[in-house]
C-alpha positions as a printed NumPy array, in Angstrom:
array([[  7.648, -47.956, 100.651],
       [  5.385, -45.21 , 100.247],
       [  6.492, -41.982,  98.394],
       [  6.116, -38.329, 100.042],
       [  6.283, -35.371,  98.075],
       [  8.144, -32.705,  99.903],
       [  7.963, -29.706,  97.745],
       [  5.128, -27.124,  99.026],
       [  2.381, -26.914,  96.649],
       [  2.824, -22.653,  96.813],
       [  6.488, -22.977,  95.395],
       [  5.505, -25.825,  92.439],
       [  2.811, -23.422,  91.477],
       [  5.277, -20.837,  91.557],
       [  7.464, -22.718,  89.458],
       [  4.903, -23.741,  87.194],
       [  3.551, -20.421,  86.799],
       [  7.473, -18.812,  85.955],
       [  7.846, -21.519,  83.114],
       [  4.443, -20.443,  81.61 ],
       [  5.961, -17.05 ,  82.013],
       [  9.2  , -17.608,  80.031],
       [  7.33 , -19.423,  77.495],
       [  4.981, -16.886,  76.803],
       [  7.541, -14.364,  77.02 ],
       [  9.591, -15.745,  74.386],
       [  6.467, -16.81 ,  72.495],
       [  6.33 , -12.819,  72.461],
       [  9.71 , -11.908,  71.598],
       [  9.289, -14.468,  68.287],
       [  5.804, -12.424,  67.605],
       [  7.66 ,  -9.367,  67.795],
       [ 10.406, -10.412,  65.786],
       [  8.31 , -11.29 ,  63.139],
       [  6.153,  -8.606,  63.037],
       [  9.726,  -6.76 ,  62.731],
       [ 10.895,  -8.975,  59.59 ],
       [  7.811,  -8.65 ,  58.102],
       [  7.392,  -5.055,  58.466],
       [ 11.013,  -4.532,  57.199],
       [  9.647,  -6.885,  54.431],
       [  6.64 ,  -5.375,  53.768],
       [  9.223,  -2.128,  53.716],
       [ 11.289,  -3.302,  50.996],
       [  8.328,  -4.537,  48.891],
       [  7.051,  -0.538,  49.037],
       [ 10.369,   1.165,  48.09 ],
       [ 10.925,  -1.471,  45.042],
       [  7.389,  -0.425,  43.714],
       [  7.928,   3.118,  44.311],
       [ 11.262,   2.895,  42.555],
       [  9.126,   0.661,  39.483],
       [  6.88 ,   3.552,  39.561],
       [  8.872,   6.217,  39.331],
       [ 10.801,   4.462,  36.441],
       [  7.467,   4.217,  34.924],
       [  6.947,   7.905,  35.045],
       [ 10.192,   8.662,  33.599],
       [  9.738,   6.845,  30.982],
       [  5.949,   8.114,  30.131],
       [  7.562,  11.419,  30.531],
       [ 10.267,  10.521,  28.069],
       [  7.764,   8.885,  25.446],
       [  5.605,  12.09 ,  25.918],
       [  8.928,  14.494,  24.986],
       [  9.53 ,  12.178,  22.134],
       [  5.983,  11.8  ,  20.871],
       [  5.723,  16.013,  21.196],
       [  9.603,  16.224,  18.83 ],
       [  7.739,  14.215,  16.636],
       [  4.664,  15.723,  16.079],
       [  6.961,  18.998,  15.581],
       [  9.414,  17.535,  12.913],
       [  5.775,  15.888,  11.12 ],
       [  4.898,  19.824,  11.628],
       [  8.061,  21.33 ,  10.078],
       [  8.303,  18.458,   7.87 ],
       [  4.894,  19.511,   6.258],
       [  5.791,  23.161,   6.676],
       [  8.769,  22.183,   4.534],
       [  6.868,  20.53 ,   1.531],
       [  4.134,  23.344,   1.267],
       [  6.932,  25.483,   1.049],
       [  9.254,  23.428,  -1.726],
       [  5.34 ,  22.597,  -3.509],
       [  5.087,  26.905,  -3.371],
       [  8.732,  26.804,  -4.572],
       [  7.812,  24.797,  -7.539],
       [  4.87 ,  26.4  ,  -8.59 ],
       [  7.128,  29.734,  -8.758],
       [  9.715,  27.984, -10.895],
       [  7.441,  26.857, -13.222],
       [  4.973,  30.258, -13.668],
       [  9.292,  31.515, -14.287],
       [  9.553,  29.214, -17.258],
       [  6.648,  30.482, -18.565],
       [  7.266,  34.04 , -18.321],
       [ 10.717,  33.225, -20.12 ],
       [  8.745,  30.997, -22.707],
       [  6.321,  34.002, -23.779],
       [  9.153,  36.926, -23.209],
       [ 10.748,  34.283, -26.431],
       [  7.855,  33.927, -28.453],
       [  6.89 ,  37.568, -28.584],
       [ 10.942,  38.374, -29.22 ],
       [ 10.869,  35.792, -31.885],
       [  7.347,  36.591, -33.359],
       [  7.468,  35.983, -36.967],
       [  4.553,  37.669, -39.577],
       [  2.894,  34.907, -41.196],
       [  3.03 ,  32.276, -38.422],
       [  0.362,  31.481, -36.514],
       [ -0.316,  28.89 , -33.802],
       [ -3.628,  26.733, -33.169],
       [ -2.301,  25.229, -30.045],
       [  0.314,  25.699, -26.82 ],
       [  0.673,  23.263, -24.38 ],
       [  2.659,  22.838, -21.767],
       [  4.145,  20.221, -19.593],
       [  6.624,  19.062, -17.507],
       [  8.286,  15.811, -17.45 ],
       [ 10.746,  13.897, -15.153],
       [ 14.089,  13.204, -16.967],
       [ 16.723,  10.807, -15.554],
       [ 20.091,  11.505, -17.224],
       [ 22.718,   9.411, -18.092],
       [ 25.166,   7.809, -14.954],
       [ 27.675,  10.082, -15.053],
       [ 26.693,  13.224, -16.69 ],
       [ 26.471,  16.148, -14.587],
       [ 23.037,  17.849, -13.783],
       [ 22.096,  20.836, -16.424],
       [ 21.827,  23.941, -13.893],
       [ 18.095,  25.137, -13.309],
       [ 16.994,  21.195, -14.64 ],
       [ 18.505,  19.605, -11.697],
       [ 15.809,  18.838,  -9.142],
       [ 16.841,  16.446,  -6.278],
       [ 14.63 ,  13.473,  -5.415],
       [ 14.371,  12.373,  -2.094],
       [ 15.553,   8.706,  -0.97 ],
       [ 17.725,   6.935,  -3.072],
       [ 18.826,   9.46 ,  -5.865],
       [ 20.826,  11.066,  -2.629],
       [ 23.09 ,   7.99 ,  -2.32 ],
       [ 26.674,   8.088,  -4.364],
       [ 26.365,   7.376,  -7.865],
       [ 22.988,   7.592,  -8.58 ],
       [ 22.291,  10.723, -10.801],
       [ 19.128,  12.985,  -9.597],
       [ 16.015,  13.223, -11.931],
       [ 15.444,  16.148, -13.673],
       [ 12.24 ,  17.918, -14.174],
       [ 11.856,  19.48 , -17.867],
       [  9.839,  22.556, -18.401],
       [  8.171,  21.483, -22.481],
       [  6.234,  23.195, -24.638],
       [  4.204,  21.374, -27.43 ],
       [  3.012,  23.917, -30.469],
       [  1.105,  23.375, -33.239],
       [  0.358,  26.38 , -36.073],
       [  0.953,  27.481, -39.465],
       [  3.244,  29.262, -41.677],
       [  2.803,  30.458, -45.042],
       [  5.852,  29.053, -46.637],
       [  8.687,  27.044, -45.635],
       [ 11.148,  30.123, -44.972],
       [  8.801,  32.223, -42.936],
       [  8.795,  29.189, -40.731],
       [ 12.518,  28.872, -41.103],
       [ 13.099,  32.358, -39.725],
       [ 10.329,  31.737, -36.744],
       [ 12.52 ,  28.632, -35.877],
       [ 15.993,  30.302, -35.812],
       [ 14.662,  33.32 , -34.094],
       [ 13.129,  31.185, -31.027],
       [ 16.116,  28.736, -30.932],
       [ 18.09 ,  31.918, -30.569],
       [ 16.19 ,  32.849, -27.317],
       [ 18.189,  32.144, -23.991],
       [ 14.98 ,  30.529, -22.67 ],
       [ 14.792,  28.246, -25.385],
       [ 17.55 ,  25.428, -24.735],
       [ 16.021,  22.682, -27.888],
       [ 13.89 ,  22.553, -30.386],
       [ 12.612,  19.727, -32.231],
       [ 10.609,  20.372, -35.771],
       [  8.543,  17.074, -35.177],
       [  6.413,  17.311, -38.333],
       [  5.737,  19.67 , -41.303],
       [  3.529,  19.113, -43.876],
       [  1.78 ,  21.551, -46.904],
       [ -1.96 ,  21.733, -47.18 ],
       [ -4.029,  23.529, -49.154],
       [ -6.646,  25.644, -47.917],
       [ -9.041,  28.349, -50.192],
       [ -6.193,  30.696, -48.925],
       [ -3.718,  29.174, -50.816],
       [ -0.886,  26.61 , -49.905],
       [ -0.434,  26.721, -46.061],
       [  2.335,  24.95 , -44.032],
       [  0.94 ,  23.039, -40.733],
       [  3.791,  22.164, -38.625],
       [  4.747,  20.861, -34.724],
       [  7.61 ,  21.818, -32.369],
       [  8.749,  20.793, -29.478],
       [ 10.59 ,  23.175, -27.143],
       [ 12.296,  22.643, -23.698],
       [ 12.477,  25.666, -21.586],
       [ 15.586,  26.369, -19.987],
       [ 18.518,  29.114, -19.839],
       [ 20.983,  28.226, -21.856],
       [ 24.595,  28.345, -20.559],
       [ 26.812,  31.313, -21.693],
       [ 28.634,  29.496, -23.838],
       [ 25.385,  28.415, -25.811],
       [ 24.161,  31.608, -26.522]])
């Protein structure tokens, strides 16, 4: 038997033309979705690398605050140690002044000196024994902790001079070991020797420079 086709060739490209139509339209709709989700996407992606920036800032601000505190304390820290260095060199042109305000007071006729010197050097007393007022000098770091006793810094004088006999040098001794500026001294050597002059007396002290407590006077 022969087949006829009965459908009019106007309403099958009709039809044909509405599926194309619905398939392109939905085609369009998953285009537009997309371009939706990737936006959104695209979106997110922004605000996370703002937020990653901004963090960034902060903390370049924060290092910048910090790095600017510290450059200040360096600053003070420096202002600090010109200061205590100004501090020392007035403590030890004091010790000085006391030093010479004793010699002159305990000036002796027939004693003369060919040499003064003076130094200072760093003492670390005993564990336990309590600092000795003006000698006490803190040192930074680990003479702060508990139990460890500060250094001290000793104002000494070395001398070196002649007497005429052993009593004027006697008297010169008790007189500047009398001083309140003079807290020891140490007769290190004495020895005659004769010169055209006669018999002279060459001797050596050893002083450390310090008020003496009250009670020592």
């Amino acid at each position: 038997m022969s087949e006829f086709n009965l459908i009019p060739a106007d309403y099958a490209r009709e039809q044909l033309l509405r599926r194309r139509f619905r398939r392109a339209s939905a085609g369009l709709l998953i285009l537009c979705c997309l371009v939706l989700l990737a936006r959104a996407a695209l979106g997110l992606l922004v605000t996370g690398e703002r937020n990653h920036v901004a963090q960034l800032q902060t903390k370049r601000q924060l290092w910048q605050e910090s790095k600017a505190k510290t450059e200040q304390y360096t600053r003070d820290a420096l202002a600090a140690e010109k200061q205590l260095l100004a501090l020392n060199e007035l403590r030890r042109r004091e010790h000085l002044r006391l030093f010479l305000e004793a010699l002159d007071t305990a000036y002796v006729d027939k004693v003369w000196f060919d040499e003064i010197k003076y130094y200072r050097r760093e003492n670390l007393p005993a564990a336990g024994a309590p600092p000795a007022g003006a000698r006490a000098v803190a040192a930074a770091g680990a003479q702060k902790e508990a139990g460890v006793p500060a250094a001290r810094v000793e104002q000494r004088i070395a001398m070196t001079g002649h007497a005429t006999n052993h009593v004027m040098l006697a008297e010169f001794m008790r007189k500047l070991e009398s001083q309140p500026a003079i807290a020891e001294l140490t007769l290190l050597d004495t020895s005659p020797r004769a010169y055209p002059q006669g018999l002279i007396i060459d001797f050596k002290l050893a002083l450390l420079v310090e008020r003496k407590a009250k009670g020592l006077q």
